[in-house]
C-alpha positions as CSV (number, residue, x, y, z in Angstrom):
1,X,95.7,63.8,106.1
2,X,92.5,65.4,108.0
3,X,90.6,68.1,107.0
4,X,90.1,71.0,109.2
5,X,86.7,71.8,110.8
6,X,85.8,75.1,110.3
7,X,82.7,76.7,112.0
8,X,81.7,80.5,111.4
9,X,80.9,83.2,113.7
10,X,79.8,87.2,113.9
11,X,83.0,89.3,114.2
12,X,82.9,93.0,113.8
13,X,80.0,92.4,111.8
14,X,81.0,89.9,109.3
15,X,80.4,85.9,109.5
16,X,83.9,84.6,109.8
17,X,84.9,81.1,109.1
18,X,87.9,79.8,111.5
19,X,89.4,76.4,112.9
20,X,91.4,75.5,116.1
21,X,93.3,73.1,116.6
22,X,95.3,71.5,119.6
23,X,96.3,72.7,123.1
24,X,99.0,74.8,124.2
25,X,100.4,78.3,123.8
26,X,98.2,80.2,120.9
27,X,99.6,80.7,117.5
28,X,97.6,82.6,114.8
29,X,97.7,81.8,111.1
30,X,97.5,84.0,108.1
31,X,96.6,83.1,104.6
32,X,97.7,84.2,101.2
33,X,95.3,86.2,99.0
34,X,93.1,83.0,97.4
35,X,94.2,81.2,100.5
36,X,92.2,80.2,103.2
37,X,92.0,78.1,106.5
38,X,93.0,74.7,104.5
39,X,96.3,77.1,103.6
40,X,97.9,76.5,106.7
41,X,96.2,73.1,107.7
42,X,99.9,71.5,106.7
43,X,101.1,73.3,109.2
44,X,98.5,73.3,111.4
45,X,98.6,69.7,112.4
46,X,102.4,69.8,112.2
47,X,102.3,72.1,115.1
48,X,99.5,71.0,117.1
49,X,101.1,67.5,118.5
50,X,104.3,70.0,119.5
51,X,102.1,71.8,122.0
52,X,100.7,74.4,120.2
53,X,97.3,76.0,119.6
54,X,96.7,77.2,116.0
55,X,94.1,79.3,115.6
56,X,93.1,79.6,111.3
57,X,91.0,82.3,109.7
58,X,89.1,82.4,106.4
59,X,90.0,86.4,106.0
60,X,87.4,88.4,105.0
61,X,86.5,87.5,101.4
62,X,88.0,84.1,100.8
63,X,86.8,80.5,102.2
64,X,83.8,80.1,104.5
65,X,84.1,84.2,105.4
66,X,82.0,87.1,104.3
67,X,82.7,89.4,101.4
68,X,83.8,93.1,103.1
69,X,80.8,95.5,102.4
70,X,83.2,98.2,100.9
71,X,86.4,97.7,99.7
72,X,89.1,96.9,102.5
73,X,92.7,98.2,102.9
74,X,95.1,95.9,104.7
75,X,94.7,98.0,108.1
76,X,90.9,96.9,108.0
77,X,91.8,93.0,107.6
78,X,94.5,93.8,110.6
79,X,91.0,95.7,112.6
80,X,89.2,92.1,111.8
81,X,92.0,90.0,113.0
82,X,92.8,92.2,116.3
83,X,89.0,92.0,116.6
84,X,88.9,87.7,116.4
85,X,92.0,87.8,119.3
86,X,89.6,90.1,121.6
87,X,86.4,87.6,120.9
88,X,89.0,84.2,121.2
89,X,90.3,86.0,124.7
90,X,93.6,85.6,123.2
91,X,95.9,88.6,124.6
92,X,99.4,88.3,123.0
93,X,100.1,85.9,120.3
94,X,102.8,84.7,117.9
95,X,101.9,85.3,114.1
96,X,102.5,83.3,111.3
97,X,101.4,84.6,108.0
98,X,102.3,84.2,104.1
99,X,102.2,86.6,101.3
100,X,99.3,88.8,101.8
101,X,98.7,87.3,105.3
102,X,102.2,89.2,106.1
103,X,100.7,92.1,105.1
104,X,98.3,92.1,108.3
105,X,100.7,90.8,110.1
106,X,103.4,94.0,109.5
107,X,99.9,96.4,110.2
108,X,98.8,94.3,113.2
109,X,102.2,94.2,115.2
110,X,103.3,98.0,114.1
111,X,99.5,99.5,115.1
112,X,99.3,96.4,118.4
113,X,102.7,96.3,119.4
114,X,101.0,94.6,122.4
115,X,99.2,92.1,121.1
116,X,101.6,90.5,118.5
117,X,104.5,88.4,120.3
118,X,106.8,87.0,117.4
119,X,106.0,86.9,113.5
120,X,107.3,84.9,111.2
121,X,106.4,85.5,107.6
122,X,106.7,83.4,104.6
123,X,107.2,85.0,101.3
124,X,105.4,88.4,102.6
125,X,104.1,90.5,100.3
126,X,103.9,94.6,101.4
127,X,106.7,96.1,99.4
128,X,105.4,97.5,96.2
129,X,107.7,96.2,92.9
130,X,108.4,99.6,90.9
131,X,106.8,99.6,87.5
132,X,109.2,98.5,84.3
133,X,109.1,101.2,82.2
134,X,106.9,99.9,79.7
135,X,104.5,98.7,82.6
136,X,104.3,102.6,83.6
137,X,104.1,103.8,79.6
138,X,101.6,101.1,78.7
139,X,99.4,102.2,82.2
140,X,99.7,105.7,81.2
141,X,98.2,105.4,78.0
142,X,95.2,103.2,79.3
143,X,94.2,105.6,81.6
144,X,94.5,108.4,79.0
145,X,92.4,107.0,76.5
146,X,90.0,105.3,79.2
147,X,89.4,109.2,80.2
148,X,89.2,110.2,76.6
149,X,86.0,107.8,75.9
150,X,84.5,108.8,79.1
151,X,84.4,112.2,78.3
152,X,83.1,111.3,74.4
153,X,80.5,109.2,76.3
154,X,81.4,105.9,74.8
155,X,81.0,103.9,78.1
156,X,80.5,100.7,76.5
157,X,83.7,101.1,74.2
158,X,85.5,102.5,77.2
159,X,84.3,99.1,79.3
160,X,85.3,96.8,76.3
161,X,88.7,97.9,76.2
162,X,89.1,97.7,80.1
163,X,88.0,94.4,79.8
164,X,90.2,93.6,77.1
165,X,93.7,95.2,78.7
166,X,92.5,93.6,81.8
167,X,92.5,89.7,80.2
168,X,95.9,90.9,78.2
169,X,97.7,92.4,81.4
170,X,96.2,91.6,84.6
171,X,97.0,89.7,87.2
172,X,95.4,86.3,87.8
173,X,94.7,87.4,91.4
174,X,92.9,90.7,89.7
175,X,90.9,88.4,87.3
176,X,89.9,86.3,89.8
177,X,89.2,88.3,92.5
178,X,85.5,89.2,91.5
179,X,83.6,91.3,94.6
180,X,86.9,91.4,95.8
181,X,89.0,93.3,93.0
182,X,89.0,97.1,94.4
183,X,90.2,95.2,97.4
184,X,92.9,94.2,95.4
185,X,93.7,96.9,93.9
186,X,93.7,99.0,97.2
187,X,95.7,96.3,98.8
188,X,98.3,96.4,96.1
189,X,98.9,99.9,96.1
190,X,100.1,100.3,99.9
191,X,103.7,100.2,100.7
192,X,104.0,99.4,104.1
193,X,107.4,100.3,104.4
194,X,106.3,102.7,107.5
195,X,104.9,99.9,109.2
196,X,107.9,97.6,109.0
197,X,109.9,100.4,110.7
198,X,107.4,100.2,113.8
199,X,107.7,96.7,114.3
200,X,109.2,95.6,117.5
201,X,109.0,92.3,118.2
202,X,111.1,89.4,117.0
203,X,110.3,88.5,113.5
204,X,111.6,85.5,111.2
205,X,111.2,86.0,107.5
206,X,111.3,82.9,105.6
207,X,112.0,83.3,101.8
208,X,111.9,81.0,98.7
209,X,114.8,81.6,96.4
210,X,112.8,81.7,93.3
211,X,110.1,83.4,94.4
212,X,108.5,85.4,91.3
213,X,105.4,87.1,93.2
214,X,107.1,88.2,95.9
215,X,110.8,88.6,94.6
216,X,114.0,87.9,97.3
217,X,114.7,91.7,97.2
218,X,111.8,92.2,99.1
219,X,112.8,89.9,101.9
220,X,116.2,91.5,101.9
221,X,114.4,94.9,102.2
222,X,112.0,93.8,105.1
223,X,115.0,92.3,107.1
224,X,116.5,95.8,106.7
225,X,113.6,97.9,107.5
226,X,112.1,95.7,110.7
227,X,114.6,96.1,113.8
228,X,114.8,93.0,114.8
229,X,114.3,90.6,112.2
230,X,116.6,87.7,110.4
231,X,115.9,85.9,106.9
232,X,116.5,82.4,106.2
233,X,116.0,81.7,102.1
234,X,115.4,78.4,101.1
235,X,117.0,77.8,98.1
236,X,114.9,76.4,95.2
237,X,111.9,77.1,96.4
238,X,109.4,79.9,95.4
239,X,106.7,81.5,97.1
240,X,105.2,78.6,98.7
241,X,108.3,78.2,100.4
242,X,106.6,77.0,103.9
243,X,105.0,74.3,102.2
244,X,107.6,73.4,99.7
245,X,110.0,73.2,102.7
246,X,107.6,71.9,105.5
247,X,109.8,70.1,107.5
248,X,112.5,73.0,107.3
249,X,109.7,75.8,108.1
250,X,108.2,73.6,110.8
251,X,111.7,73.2,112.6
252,X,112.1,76.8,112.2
253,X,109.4,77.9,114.0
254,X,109.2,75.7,116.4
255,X,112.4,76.5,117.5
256,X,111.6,80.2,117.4
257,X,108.6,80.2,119.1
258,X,109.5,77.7,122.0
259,X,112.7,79.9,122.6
260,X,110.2,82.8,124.0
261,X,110.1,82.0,127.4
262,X,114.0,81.8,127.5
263,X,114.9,85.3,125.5
């Protein structure tokens, strides 16, 4: 297997790590949160010798890409990725993307209905999982007593016990997300539900059966709430799917993406 060559360049202000490869009609990738342009590479060069052009981004944050001065809500990473199609003179594009890369993907084609031909999304995160009850009781009292020692003035107590709830209950995305982790937790917190009503254009949503992070119930939901989109759940799989399921995923959207020109 190659490796992809990634170079960086200045878009809206940020160095941005990206690869291309092959020739043919333009399709743009989207990466998972942690992801990066070696995310999609499977794909990429599964796609390029079927007459495609795949464009790959480091997002914002993650790979060869700059850190966001401030932290970012999804609609900024869809203002970075509309703003890498106007520098790459790309005008209307199919979009792939998985997990959080879905999330642009939903804000990109509901804000640029224009610009965004098709989607497909693999295991697309956007739908925010309601709290167990515990999860809200246990968050509840956090805050409470992390507003308590602020107000007594017993920062360092108050920071020891974040620290400590954060290694017992966090996420390991929010543990690991460093510079990035108000992004995260903005990210997180925004249902996009609006946005998947907006969408207009064609849109495959590709779902691992056993998909823990990003639960079949959201799929289900997004196929409901975008107008014209279809699932197809690969059984056994989890949220990986498109590269547990290559072959099946590269069949898919080849076949969804060179049926364009004839819908």
């Amino acid at each position: 297997m190659s490796e992809p060559q990634v170079t960086t360049r200045s878009i809206a202000g940020l160095q941005i790590g990206s690869s291309v490869v092959g020739e043919g009609p333009p399709v743009v990738a989207l990466h998972g949160w942690g992801g990066s342009v070696q995310s999609f590479w499977p794909v990429a060069e599964r796609l390029a010798p079927l007459g495609y052009q795949v464009h790959l981004l480091d997002l914002p944050g993650f790979g060869q890409s700059e850190v966001p001065p401030q932290a970012w809500g999804v609609a900024d990473y869809a203002r970075l990725v509309l703003a890498y199609l106007i520098e790459a003179g790309l005008e209307r594009v199919p979009v792939l993307g998985h997990s959080f890369g879905g999330r642009i993907a939903l804000v990109l084609a509901a804000e640029q209905p224009e610009r965004v031909s098709r989607m497909v999304l693999a295991d697309s995160a956007g739908l925010r999982t309601p709290p167990t009850l515990g999860q809200a009781t246990r968050h509840t009292l956090a805050r409470t007593a992390q507003q308590s020692l602020t107000a007594l003035g017993l920062s360092g107590l108050r920071d020891r016990l974040q620290a400590r709830y954060a290694a017992r209950y966090a996420s390991e995305d929010y543990r690991s997300a460093g510079p990035l982790r108000e992004t995260f937790l903005r990210v997180i917190g925004e249902d996009l539900t609006p946005y998947a009503q907006r969408i207009t254009c064609p849109t495959v949503l590709i779902w691992g059966a056993n998909d823990t992070d990003t639960p079949l119930w959201q799929g289900r939901k997004l196929e409901q709430l975008i107008p014209d989109a279809g699932l197809i759940v690969f059984e056994g799989a989890g949220h990986f799917a498109y590269l547990e399921r290559l072959n099946d995923y590269i069949r898919i959207v080849d076949h969804f993406l060179s049926s364009e020109g004839r819908a």
